[in-house]
C-alpha positions in Angstrom: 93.6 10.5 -147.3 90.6 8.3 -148.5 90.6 9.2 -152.7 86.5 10.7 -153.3 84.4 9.4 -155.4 83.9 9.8 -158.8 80.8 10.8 -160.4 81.1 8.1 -163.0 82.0 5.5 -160.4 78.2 3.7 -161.3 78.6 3.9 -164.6 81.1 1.2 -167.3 84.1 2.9 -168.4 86.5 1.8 -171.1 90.1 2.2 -171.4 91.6 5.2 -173.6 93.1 2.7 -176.2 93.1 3.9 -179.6 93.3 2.9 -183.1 91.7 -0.1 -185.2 91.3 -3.8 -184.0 90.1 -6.4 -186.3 87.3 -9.0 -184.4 87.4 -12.7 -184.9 84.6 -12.6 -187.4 86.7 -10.2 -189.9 85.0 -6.9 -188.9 87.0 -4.0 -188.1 86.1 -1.9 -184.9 87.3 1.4 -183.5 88.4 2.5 -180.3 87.1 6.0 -179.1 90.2 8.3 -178.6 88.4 9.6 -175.3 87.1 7.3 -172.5 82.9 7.2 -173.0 80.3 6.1 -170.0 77.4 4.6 -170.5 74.7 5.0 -168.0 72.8 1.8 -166.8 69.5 3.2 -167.1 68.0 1.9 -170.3 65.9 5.1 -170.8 68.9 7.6 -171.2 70.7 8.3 -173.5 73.3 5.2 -174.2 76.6 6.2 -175.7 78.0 3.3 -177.2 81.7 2.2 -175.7 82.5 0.8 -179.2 81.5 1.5 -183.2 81.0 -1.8 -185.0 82.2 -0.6 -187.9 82.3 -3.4 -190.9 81.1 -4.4 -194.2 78.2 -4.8 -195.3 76.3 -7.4 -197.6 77.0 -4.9 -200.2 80.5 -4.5 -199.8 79.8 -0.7 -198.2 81.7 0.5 -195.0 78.6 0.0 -192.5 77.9 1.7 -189.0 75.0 0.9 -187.3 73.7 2.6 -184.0 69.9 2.1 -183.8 68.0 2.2 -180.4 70.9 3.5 -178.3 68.2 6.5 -177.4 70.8 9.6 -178.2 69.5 12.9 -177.9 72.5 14.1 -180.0 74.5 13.2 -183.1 77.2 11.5 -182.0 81.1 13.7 -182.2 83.0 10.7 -182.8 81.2 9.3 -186.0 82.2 12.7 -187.4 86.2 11.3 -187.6 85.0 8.0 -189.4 85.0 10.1 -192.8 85.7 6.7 -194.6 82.0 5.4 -193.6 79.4 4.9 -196.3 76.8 3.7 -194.5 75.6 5.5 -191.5 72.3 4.1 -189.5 71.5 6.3 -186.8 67.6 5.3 -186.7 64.8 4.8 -183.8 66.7 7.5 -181.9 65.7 10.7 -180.4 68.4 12.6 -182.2 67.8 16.5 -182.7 70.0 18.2 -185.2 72.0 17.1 -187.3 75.5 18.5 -187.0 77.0 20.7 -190.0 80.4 18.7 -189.6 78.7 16.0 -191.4 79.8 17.6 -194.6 83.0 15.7 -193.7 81.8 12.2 -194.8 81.9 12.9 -198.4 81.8 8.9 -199.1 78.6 8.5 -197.7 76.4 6.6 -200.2 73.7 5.9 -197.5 72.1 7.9 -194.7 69.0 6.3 -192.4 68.3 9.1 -189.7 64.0 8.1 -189.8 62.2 8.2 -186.4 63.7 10.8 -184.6 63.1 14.3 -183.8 65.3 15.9 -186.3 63.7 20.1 -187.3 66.4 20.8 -189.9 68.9 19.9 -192.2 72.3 21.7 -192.8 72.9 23.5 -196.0 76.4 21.2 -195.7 74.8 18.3 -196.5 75.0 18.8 -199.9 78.7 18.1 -199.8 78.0 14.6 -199.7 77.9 14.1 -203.3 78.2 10.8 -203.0 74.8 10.4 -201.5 72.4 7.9 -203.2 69.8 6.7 -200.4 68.5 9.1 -197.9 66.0 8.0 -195.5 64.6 10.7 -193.3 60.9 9.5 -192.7 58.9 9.9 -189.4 60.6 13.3 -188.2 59.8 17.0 -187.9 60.8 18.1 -191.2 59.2 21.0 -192.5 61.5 22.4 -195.2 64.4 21.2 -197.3 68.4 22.9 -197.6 68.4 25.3 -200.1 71.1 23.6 -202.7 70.0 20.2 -202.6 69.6 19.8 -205.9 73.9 19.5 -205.2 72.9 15.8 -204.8 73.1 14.6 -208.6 73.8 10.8 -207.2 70.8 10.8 -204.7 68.4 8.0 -205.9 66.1 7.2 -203.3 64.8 10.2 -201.3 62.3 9.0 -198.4 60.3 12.0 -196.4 57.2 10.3 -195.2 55.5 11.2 -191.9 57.1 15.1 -191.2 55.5 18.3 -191.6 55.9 19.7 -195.4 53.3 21.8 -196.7 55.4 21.9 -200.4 58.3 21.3 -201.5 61.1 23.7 -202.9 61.9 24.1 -206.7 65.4 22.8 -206.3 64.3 19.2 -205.9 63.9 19.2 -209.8 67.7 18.9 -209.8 68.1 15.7 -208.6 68.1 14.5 -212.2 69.3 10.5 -211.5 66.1 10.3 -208.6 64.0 7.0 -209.1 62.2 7.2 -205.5 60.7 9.6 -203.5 58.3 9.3 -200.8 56.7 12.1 -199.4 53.5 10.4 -197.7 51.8 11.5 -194.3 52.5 14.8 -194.7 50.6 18.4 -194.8 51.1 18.7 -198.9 48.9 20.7 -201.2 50.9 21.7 -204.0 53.5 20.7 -205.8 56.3 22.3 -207.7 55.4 22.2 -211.7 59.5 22.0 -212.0 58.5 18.2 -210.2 57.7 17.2 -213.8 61.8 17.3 -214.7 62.7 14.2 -213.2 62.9 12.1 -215.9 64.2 9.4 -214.2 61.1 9.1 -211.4 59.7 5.7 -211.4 58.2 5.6 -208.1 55.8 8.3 -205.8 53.9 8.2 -203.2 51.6 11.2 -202.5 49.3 9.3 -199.9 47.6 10.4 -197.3 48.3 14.4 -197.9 45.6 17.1 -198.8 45.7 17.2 -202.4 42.2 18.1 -203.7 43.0 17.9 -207.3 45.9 15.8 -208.8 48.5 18.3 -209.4 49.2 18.7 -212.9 52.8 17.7 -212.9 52.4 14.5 -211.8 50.3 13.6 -215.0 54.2 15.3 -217.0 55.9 12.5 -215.3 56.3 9.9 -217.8 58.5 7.7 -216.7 56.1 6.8 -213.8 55.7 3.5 -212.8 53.7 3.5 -209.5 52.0 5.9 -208.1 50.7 6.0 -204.7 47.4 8.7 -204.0 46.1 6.9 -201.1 44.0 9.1 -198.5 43.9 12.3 -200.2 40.3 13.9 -201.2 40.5 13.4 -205.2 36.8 13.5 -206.9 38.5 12.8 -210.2 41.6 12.6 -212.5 42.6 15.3 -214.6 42.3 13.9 -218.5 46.3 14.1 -218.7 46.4 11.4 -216.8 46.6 8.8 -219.4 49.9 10.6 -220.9 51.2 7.8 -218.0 51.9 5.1 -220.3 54.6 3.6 -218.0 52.2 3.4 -215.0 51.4 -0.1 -213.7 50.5 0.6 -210.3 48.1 2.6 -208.5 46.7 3.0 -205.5 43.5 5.8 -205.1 42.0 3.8 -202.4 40.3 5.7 -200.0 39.5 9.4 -202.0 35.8 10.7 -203.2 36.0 9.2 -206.1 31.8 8.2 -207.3 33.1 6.4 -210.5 35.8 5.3 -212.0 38.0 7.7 -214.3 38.0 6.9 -217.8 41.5 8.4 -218.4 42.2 5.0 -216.3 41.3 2.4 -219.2 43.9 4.3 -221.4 46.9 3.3 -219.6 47.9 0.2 -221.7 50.5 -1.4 -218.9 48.1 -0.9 -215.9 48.0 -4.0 -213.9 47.3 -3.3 -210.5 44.5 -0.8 -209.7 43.4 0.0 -206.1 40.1 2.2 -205.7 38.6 0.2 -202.1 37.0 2.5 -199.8 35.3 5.0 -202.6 31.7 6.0 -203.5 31.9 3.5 -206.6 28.7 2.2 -207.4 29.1 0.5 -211.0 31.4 -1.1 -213.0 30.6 -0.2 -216.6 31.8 -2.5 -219.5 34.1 -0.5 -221.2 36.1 -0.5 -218.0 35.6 -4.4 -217.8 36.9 -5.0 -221.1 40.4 -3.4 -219.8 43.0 -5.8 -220.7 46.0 -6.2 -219.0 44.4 -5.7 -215.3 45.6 -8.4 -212.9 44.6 -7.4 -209.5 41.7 -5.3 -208.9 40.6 -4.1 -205.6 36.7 -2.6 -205.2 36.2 -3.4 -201.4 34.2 -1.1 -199.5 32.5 0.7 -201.9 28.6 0.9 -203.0 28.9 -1.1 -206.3 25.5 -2.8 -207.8 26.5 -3.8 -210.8 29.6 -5.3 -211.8 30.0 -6.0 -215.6 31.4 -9.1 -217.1 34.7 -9.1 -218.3 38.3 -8.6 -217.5 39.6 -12.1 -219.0 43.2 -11.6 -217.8 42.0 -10.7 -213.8 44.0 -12.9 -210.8 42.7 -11.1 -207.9 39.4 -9.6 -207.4 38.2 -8.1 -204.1 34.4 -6.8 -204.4 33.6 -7.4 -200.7 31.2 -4.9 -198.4 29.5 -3.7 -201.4 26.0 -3.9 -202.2 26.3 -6.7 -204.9 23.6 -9.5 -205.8 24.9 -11.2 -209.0 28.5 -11.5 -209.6 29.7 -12.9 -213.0 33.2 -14.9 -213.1 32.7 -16.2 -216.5 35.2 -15.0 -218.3 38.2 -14.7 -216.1 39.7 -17.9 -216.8 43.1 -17.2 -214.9 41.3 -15.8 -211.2 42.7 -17.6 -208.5 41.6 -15.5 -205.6 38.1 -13.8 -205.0 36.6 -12.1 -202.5 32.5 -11.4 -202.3 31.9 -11.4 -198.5 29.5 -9.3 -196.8 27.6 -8.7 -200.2 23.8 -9.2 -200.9 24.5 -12.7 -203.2 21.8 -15.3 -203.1 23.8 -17.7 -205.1 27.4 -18.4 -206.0 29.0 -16.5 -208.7 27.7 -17.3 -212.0 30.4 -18.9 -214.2 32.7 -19.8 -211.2 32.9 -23.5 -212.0 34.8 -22.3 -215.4 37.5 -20.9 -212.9 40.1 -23.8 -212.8 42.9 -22.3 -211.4 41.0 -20.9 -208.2 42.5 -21.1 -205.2 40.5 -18.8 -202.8 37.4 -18.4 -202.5 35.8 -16.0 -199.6 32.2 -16.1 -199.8 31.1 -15.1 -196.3 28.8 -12.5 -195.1 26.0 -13.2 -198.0 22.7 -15.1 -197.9 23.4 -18.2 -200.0 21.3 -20.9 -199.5 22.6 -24.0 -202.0 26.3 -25.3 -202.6 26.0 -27.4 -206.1 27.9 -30.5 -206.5 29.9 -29.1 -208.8 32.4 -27.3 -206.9 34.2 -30.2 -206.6 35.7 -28.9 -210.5 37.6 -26.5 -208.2 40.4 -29.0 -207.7 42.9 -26.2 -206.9 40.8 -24.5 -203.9 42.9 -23.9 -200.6 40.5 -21.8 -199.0 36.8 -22.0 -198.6 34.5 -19.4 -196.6 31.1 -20.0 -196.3 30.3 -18.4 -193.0 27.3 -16.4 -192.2 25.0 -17.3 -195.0 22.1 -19.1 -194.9 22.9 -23.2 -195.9 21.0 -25.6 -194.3 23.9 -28.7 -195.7 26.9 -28.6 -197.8 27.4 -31.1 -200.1 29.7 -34.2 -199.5 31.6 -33.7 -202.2 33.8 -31.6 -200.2 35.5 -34.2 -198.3 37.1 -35.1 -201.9 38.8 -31.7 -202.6 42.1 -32.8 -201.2 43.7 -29.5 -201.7 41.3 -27.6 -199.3 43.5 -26.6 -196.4 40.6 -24.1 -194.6 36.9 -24.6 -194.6 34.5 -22.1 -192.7 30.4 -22.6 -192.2 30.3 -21.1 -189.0 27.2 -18.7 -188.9 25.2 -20.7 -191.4 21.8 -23.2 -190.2 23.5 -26.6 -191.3 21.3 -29.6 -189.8 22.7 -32.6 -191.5 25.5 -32.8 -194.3 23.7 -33.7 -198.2 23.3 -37.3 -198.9 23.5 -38.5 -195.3 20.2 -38.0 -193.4 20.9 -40.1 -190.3 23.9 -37.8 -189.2 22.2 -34.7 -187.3 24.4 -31.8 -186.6 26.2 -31.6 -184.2 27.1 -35.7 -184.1 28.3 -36.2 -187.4 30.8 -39.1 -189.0 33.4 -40.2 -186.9 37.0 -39.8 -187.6 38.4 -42.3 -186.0 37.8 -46.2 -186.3 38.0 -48.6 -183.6 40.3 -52.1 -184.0 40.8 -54.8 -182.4 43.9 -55.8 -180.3 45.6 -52.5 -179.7 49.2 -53.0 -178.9 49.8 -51.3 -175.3 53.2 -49.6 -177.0 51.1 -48.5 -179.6 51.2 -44.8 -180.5 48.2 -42.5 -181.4 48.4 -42.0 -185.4 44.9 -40.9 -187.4 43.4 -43.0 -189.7 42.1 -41.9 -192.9 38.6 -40.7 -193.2 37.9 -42.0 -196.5 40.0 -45.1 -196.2 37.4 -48.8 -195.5 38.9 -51.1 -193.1 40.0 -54.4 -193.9 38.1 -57.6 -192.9 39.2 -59.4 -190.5 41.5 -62.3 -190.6 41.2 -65.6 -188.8 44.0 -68.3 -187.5 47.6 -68.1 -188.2 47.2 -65.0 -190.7 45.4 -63.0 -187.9 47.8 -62.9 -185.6 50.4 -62.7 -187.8 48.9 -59.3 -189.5 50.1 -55.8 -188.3 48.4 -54.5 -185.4 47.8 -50.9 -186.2 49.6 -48.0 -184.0 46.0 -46.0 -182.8 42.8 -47.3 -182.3 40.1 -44.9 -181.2 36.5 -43.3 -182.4 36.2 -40.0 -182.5 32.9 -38.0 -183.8 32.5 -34.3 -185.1 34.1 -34.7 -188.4 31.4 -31.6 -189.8 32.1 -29.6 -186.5 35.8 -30.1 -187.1 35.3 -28.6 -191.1 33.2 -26.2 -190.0 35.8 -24.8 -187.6 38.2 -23.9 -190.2 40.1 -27.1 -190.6 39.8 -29.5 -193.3 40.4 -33.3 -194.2 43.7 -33.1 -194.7 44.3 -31.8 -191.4 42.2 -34.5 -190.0 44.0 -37.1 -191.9 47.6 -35.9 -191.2 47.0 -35.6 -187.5 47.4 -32.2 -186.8 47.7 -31.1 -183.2 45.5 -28.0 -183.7 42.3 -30.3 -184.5 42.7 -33.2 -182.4 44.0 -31.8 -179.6 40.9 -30.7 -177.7 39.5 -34.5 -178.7 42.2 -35.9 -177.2 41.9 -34.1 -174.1 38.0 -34.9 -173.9 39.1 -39.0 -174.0 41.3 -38.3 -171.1 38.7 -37.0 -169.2 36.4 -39.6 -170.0 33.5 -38.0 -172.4 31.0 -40.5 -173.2 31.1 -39.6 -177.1 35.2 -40.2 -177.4 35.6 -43.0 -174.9 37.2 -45.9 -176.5 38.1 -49.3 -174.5 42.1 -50.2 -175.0 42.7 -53.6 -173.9 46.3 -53.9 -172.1 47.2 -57.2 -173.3 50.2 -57.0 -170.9 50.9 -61.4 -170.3 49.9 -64.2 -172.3 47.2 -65.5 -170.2 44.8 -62.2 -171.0 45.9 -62.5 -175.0 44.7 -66.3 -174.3 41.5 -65.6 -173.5 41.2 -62.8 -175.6 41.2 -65.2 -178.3 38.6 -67.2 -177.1 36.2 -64.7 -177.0 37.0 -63.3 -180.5 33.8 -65.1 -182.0 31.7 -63.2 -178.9 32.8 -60.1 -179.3 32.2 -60.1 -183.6 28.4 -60.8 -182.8 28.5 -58.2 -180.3 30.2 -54.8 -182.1 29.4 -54.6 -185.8 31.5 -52.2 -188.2 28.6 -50.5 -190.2 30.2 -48.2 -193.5 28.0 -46.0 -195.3 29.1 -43.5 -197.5 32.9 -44.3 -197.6 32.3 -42.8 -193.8 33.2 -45.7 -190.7 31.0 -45.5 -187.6 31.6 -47.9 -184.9 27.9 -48.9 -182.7 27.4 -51.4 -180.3 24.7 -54.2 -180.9 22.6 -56.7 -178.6 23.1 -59.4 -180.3 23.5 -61.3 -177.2 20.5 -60.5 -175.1 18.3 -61.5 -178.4 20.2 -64.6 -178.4 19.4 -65.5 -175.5 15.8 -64.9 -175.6 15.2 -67.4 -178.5 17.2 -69.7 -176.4 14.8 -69.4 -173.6 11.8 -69.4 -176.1 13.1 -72.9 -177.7 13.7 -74.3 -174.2 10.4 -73.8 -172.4 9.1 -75.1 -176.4 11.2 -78.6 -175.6 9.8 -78.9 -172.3 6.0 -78.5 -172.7 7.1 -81.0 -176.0 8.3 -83.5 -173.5 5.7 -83.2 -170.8 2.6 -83.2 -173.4 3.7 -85.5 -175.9 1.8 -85.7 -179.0 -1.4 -88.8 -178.7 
């Protein structure tokens, strides 16, 4: 009699071993205590066959089961009651279990993206618990006793469905961290203002109206996050925050800035882009501590000097046309794209330590010479103005790793009226005597070639490893690349050149001679003299360009000129 089928005859089937086994790399693993099948679908639900179970960089018992696609909590994590991490994220678990009351040394619990509706009031059993991540679900309340988590320090609900959040949450006395962002939230418990310990909330992108008045009772508030909400204006209790250093109102209905703002004396990061801001008055500007400031896409025209201790600045897609940098001695980046300037920042030349500078999107006409002061600048965006040059000072900013006038009318580069855009300075200079192993290096842009040696000393000099002339040096810069890139080589520049010399472009051809036996290096040498009169090495500007001359055919028109001279001399002599 022929044995049937099983039904789990398609699917990987372990063996009922149980108990502990220790891997090579130290980590301890468990055996199930019942024989589990994992389907070989990807899309259902894959029960794992083993639990890594092992330490973690922390020195925590750690089990991980991410992306496995359960549906349900897994039974047999229940009997690890020893874990203290548990990761069971990026799942589409349900409900959680009420056996989970078990693991009393949990100290960390990740359950975010699933599809988990409610928690069980024996949660609070794990007393232990100090991180609790439960963001992108479908929360909408909280157990009823979990203030029972005294240890809980981080607390992550982000992304469910809470419309407030219960009174018992005051409790959790040691809490540092609590995210409850993308959510439905209007109100707020005035018991929120207990936690004394709070340094860290984020409100964002909820329904809050008003700023609810315990939030402005939290005192030990170091960041706060308000992002996306519909705030007009701050309540004057907000400057009770003396703590706060961070915030983030970007993106409310705010028309000016609040003034309880400039009495928070350890403010330094303030984020209030996408508003209906349209000054800057100078009794904000004279705030102190400030270091990064975002103002982006609001509908400032006037932006007051000040702010001597400022780092960052963003004041782009407003409705600016004078900007003054003056003062802020220690900016290093600054953004005043898509803006209505006509000119650079006043007082930007006095900023030594900048090292980006986005200018786009503006209708400046004239680059001065100075710039070149800007020693530290990395990045330089010009693009989508209205220059007709740029100065050639740039090439001596050594530091500049991007450099962007696309969008802009440039003709010709300042101080070189002969080079009309798009041919420009060549890159590249052309030597003689290429070795045929020779392989393709740059040479520098700025760097004047050496004259040429004669004799013994000639031959004996190094013959260099690339010879070839390339031109678009300003459609190169103008691309986003700049000399250093150039100098060092970099594939990403020259790589469409090189590609337009192997296909034979007259403006990158070059002529390599193959100097493969003596005879050709013989004659080579005998025409040295010939071919000096015939290719001169022109350098203007600290800039090589390699042009060929007809030295030869006007050469041999005197020639002809003296000769028919001689004859009618010696057929007419003189009486």
């Amino acid at each position: 009699m022929s044995k049937l089928p099983s039904r789990f005859s398609t699917w990987n089937t372990v063996t009922t071993k149980t108990g502990p086994y220790r891997k090579k790399d130290g980590s301890v693993v468990y055996r199930t205590k019942r024989p589990l099948a994992r389907p070989r679908h990807s899309a259902r639900s894959q029960q794992p066959t083993r639990y890594p179970v092992a330490k973690n960089q922390k020195g925590l018992l750690e089990l991980k089961l991410c992306h496995y696609h359960l549906i349900e909590f897994p039974k047999d994590v229940l009997n690890f009651t020893g874990l203290q991490h548990l990761d069971l994220s990026h799942n589409v678990i349900q409900e959680i279990p009420g056996a989970i009351g078990r693991m009393r040394r949990l100290k960390v619990l990740h359950l975010h993206d699933n599809k988990i509706s409610r928690l069980p009031e024996t949660l609070s059993n794990c007393i232990h618990l100090e991180d609790i991540n439960l963001t992108k679900n479908e929360l909408s309340s909280l157990p009823q006793n979990i203030g029972a988590l005294k240890s809980l320090q981080t607390f992550r609900l982000g992304e469910n469905r809470f419309e407030s959040l219960p009174h018992d949450i005051s409790l959790l006395g040691n809490l540092k961290y609590l995210d409850v962002h993308g959510n439905h939230l209007w109100y707020l418990p005035f018991a929120l203002s207990l936690l004394g310990k709070l340094h860290y909330l984020n409100l964002a992108d909820n329904k809050f109206e008003h700023l609810p008045l315990p939030v402005c009772h939290i005192t030990s508030l170091k960041a706060l996050q308000l992002r996306g909400n519909g705030l007009a204006n701050l309540p004057p209790d907000f400057d009770s925050l003396k703590q706060l250093r961070e915030v983030n109102l970007s993106f409310n209905k705010l028309q000016m800035i609040p003034s309880s703002i400039t009495n928070l004396p350890e403010l330094k990061y303030l984020n209030l882009a996408g508003n209906k801001i349209r000054h800057v008055s100078h009794h904000f500007a004279s705030f102190a501590k400030l270091r990064v400031l975002h103002l982006q896409g609001n509908e400032i025209e006037h932006f007051a000097e000040g702010f001597v201790h400022m780092r960052y600045l963003n004041v782009s897609e407003n409705r600016l046309y004078t900007l003054t940098v003056g003062r802020m001695k220690k900016l290093q980046h600054l953004n005043a794209s898509f803006n209505q300037l006509d000119n650079i920042p006043a007082g930007l030349l006095s900023c030594p330590k900048l090292e980006e500078l986005k200018l786009n999107g503006n209708k400046i006409q004239v680059i001065p010479h100075e710039i070149i002061q800007l020693q530290k600048l990395r990045v330089l965006d010009l693009g989508k103005n209205e220059l007709t040059c740029f100065p050639q000072v740039i090439d001596k900013m050594v530091k500049l790793d991007y450099f962007n006038v696309r969008g802009n009318f440039i003709k010709q580069r300042e101080g070189s009226p002969k080079q009309v855009w798009p041919q420009s300075f060549s890159v590249m200079v052309k030597k003689d005597k290429p070795s045929p192993r020779s392989v393709k290096t740059p040479i520098h842009v700025n760097q004047k070639p050496k004259k040429a040696m004669s004799g013994h000393n000639q031959s004996a000099r190094k013959k260099p490893r690339y010879t070839t002339q390339s031109q678009h040096l300003d459609e190169l810069l103008q691309n986003g690349f700049s000399l250093r890139h150039i100098e060092n080589g970099h594939d990403s520049v020259m790589h469409h050149y090189k590609r337009e010399e192997e296909l034979g472009h007259p403006h990158t051809r070059h002529i390599v001679e193959d100097g493969q036996n003596r005879r050709q290096q013989a004659e080579r040498r005998d025409q040295v003299a010939t071919e000096k009169t015939k290719h001169r090495l022109d350098i203007q500007d600290g800039f090589s360009t390699f042009r060929s001359a007809d030295t030869d055919f006007q050469l041999l028109g005197i020639c002809n000129q003296v000769e028919m001279l001689l004859n009618k001399q010696l057929l007419q002599p003189a009486m």
